[in-house]
C-alpha positions in Angstrom: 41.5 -4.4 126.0 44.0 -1.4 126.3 46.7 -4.2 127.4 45.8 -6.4 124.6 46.2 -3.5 122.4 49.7 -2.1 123.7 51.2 -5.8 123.6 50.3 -5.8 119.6 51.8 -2.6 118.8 54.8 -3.7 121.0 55.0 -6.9 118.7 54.7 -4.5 115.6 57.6 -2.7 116.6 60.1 -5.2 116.6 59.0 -5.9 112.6 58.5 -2.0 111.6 62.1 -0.9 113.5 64.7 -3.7 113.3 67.1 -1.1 114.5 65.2 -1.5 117.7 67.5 -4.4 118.7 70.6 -2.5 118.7 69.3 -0.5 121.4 71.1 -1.1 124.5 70.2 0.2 127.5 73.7 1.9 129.1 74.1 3.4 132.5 70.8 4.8 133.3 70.2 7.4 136.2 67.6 7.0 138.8 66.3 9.5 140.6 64.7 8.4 143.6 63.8 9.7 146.9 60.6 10.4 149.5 57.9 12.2 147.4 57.8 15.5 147.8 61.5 15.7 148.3 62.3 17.3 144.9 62.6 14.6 142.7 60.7 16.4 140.2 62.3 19.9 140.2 66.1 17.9 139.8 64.7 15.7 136.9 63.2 18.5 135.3 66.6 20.9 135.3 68.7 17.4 134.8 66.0 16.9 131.7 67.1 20.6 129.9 70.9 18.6 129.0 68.6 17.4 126.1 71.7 16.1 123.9 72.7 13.6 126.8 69.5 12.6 128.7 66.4 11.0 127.5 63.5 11.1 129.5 59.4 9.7 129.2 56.8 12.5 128.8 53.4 12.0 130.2 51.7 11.4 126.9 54.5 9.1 126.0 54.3 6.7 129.4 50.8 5.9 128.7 51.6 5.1 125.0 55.1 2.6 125.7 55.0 1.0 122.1 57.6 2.4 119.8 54.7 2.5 116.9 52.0 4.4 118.8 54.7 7.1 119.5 55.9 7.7 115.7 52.1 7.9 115.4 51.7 10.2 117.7 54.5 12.5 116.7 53.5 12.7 113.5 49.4 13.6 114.2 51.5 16.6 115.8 53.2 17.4 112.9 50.2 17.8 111.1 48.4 19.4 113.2 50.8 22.1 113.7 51.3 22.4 109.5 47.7 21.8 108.6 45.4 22.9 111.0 47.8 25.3 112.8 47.4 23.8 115.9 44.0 22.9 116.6 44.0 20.1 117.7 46.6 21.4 120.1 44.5 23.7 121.8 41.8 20.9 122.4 43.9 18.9 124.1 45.6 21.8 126.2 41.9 22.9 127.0 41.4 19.6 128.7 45.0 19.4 130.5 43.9 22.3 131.9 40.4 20.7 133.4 42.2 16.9 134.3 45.2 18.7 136.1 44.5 22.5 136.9 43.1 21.7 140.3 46.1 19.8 141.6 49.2 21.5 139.6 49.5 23.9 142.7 50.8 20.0 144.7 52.4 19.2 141.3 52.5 20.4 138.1 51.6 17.3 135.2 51.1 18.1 131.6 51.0 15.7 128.7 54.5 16.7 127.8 55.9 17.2 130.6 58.8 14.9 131.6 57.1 12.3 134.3 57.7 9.1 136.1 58.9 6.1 134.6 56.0 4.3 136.3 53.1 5.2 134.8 54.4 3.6 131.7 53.6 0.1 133.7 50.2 1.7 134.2 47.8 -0.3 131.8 49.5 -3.5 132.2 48.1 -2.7 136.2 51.9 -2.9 137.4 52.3 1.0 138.3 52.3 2.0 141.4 50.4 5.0 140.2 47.7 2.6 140.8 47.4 3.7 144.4 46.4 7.1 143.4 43.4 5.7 142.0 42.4 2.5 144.7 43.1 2.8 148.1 44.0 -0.5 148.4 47.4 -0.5 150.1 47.7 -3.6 152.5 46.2 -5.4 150.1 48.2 -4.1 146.3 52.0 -3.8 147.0 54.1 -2.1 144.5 56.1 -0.6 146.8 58.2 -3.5 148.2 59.5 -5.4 144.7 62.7 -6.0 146.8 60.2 -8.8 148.9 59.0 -10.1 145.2 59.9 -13.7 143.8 63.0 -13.7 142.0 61.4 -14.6 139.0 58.8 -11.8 139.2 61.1 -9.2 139.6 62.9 -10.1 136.3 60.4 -10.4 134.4 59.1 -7.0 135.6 62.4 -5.3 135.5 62.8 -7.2 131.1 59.3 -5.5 130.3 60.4 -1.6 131.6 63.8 -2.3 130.1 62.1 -3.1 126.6 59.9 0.0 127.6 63.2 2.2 127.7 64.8 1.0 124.7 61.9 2.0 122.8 62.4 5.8 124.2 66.1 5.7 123.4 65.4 4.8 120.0 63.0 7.7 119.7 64.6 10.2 121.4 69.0 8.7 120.5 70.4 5.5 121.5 73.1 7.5 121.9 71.6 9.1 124.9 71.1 8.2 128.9 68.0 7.3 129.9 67.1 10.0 133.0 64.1 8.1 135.3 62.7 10.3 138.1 60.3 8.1 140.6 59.7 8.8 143.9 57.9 5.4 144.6 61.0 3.6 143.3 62.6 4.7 146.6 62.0 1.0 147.9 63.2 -1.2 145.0 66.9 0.3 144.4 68.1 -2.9 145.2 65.7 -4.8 142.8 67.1 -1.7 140.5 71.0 -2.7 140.8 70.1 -6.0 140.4 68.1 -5.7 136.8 70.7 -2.4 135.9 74.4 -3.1 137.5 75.6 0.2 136.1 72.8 2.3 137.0 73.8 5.5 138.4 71.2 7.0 141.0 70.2 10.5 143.0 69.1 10.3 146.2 66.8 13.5 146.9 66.4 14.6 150.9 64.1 16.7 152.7 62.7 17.1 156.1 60.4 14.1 156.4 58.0 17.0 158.5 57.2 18.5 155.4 57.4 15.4 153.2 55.3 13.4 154.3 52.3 15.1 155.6 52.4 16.6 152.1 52.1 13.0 150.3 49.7 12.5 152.7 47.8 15.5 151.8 48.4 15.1 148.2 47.0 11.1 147.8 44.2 12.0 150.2 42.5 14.7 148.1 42.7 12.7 145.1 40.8 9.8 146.8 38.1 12.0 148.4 37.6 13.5 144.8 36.8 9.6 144.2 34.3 9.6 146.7 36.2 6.6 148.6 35.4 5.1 152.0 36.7 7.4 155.1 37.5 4.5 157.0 39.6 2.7 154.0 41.0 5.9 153.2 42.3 6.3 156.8 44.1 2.8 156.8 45.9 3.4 153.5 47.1 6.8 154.7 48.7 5.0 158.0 50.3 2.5 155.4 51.7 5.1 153.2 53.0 7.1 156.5 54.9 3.9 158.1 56.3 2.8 154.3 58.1 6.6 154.4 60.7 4.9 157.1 61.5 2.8 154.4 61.6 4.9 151.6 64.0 7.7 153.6 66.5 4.7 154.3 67.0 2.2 152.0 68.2 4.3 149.1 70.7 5.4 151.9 72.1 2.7 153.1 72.2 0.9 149.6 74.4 3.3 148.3 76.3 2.8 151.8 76.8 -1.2 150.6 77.3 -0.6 146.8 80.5 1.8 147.4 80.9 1.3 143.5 77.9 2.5 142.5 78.1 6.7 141.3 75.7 8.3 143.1 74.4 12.0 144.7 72.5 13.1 147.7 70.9 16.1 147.2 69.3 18.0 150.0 66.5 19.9 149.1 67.8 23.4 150.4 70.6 23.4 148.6 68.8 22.5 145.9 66.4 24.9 145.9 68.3 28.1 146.7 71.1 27.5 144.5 69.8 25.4 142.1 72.3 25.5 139.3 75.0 24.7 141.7 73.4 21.4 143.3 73.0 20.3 139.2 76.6 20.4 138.6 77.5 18.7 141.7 75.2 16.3 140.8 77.1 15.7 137.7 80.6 15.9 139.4 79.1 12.5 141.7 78.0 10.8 138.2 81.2 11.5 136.8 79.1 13.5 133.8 81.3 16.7 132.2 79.0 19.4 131.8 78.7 21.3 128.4 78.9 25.1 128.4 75.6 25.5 126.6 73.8 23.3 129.4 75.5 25.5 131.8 73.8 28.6 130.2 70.1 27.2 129.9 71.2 25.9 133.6 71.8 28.8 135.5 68.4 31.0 133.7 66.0 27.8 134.8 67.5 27.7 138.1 67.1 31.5 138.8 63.1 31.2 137.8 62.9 27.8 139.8 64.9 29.2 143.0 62.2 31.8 142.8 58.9 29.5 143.2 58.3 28.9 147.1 55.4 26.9 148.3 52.9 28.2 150.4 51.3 25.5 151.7 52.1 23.7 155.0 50.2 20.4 156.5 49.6 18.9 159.8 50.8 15.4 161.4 47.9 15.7 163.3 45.6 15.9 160.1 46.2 12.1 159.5 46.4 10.9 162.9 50.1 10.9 163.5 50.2 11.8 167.3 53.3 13.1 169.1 56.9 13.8 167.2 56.3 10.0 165.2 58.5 10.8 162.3 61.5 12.3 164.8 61.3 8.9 166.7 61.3 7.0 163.5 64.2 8.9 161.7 66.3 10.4 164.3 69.6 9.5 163.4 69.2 11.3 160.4 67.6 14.1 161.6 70.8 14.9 163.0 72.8 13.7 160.1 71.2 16.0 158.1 70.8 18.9 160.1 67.4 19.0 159.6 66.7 21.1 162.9 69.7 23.4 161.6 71.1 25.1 158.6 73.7 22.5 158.0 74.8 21.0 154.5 74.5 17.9 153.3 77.1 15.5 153.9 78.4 13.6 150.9 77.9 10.4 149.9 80.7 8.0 151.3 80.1 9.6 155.2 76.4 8.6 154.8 75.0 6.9 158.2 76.6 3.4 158.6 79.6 4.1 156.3 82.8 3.1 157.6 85.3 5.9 158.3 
């Protein structure tokens, strides 16, 4: 029914806002990379350059049409004139009870900037799904690369016409800024939809990233009430599909030598924050404006300043032995993930010719 509804108010569009079909959708930026990684901290910085980025909120991903959004907008313009914010206050009264528990994992909100995925959610072609049905074996939004041809386009048409509507709201002018973790495994499916897609690659130490999606996806499900057993097989899928997701990004930017695109390690990011941004936009070829600069350098101070307390065990998810260092060894030393080393940039990345 929700479906059914969206696909009317995405017809409506198209009559309401002709200007719709001018929208082009230039040069977007994907930001990709293991969850947990800090995919959402650099989208949220790179999201402060309002006047050049445009980005889904929360709210806005699970309303896609052009029409319920204008709606929307407006039913907060009048509740802030005419009932001084009311209406507000409900609704941040039950943020607070759908995501308080969980905002010490990661922080949602309903206007937030969030991932690009969950505007797929009610046509049941978000991986977001996962968080909700242990099902993985069985449901794959992870692999789109593997997909028929056909299936991919036509997936890849319905999120462009998604993004176009944003632009339109938000500037044509502007360039559409995606953050999603889970899109780690379908940058080729990506370049092959978006040829001038631009992309950052965020990298941490898979010892902290992936017990900690691990952690993350679990609780939700037990708050379900789902089967221990079921849970247990999902969480062994999601552990060996991290291999995947901490290479292919890699070595796709490796074969696509053309392609602009950053690699961001997670220290650097988060103890200098403001200078990892602006190296960010050297890679993407993207001059950065003085006023950006400013707002830049006071989020990164209060962002540099939040550490997470929380740590999680391999063990926890039955992960015997030193798995992950098995798996990923070549770029644990790459990386320096065992030292203090930097980041190397992005044409000496593992496989690259010298």
């Amino acid at each position: 029914m929700i479906s059914s509804f969206h696909a009317l108010c995405f017809f409506l569009d198209g009559i309401l806002f002709p200007g719709l079909w001018r929208v082009k959708v230039e040069a977007p930026v994907f930001m990709v990379g293991h969850a947990r990684s800090g995919t959402t901290l650099t989208h949220r910085l790179m999201s402060r350059d309002e006047g050049r980025f445009s980005s889904f909120l929360l709210y806005e991903c699970y309303f896609p049409s052009l029409l319920q959004k204008k709606l929307i907008r407006l039913g907060i313009s009048i509740d802030r004139k005419v009932l001084n914010g009311w209406l507000a206050r409900r609704v941040g009264a039950w943020e607070e009870r759908r995501y308080g528990a969980h905002r010490h994992m990661h922080e949602m909100g309903l206007t937030i900037p969030e991932e690009d995925d969950i505007s797929l959610y009610y046509s049941m072609a978000s991986g977001f799904w996962i968080t909700k049905m242990p099902y993985m074996g069985d449901l794959d939004f992870y692999h789109m690369n593997d997909w028929p041809e056909k299936r991919r386009r036509r997936y890849n048409a319905f999120y462009r016409e998604c993004v176009r509507r944003q632009l339109y709201l938000n500037g044509p002018e502007k360039i559409h800024l995606a953050k999603n973790p889970l899109w780690a495994g379908r940058v080729a499916s990506l370049l092959e939809s978006f040829p001038d897609a631009r992309f950052v690659v965020n990298i941490r130490d898979p010892r902290e990233t992936i017990p900690s999606l691990l952690k993350l996806v679990e609780s939700g499900w037990k708050q379900m009430g789902w089967e221990e057993s079921q849970q247990r097989n999902c969480l062994r899928i999601l552990a060996e599909q991290s291999w995947h997701s901490y290479r292919h990004p890699l070595e796709c930017l490796d074969s696509n030598p053309t392609t602009p695109g950053a690699v961001v390690d997670y220290r650097h990011l988060t103890s200098d924050p403001a200078a990892a941004i602006e190296e960010i936009y050297q890679a993407l070829d993207l001059p950065m404006s003085a006023p950006f600069r400013e707002i830049l350098r006071g989020q990164a101070k209060r962002e540099s300043a939040h550490k997470t307390s929380h740590s999680y065990s391999l063990a926890e998810f039955g992960l015997e032995g030193d798995v992950i260092r098995d798996e990923l060894g070549d770029l644990f030393e790459y990386f320096g993930w065992d030292s203090e080393n930097p980041t190397p940039k992005k044409q000496d990345l593992p496989g690259a010719e010298a």
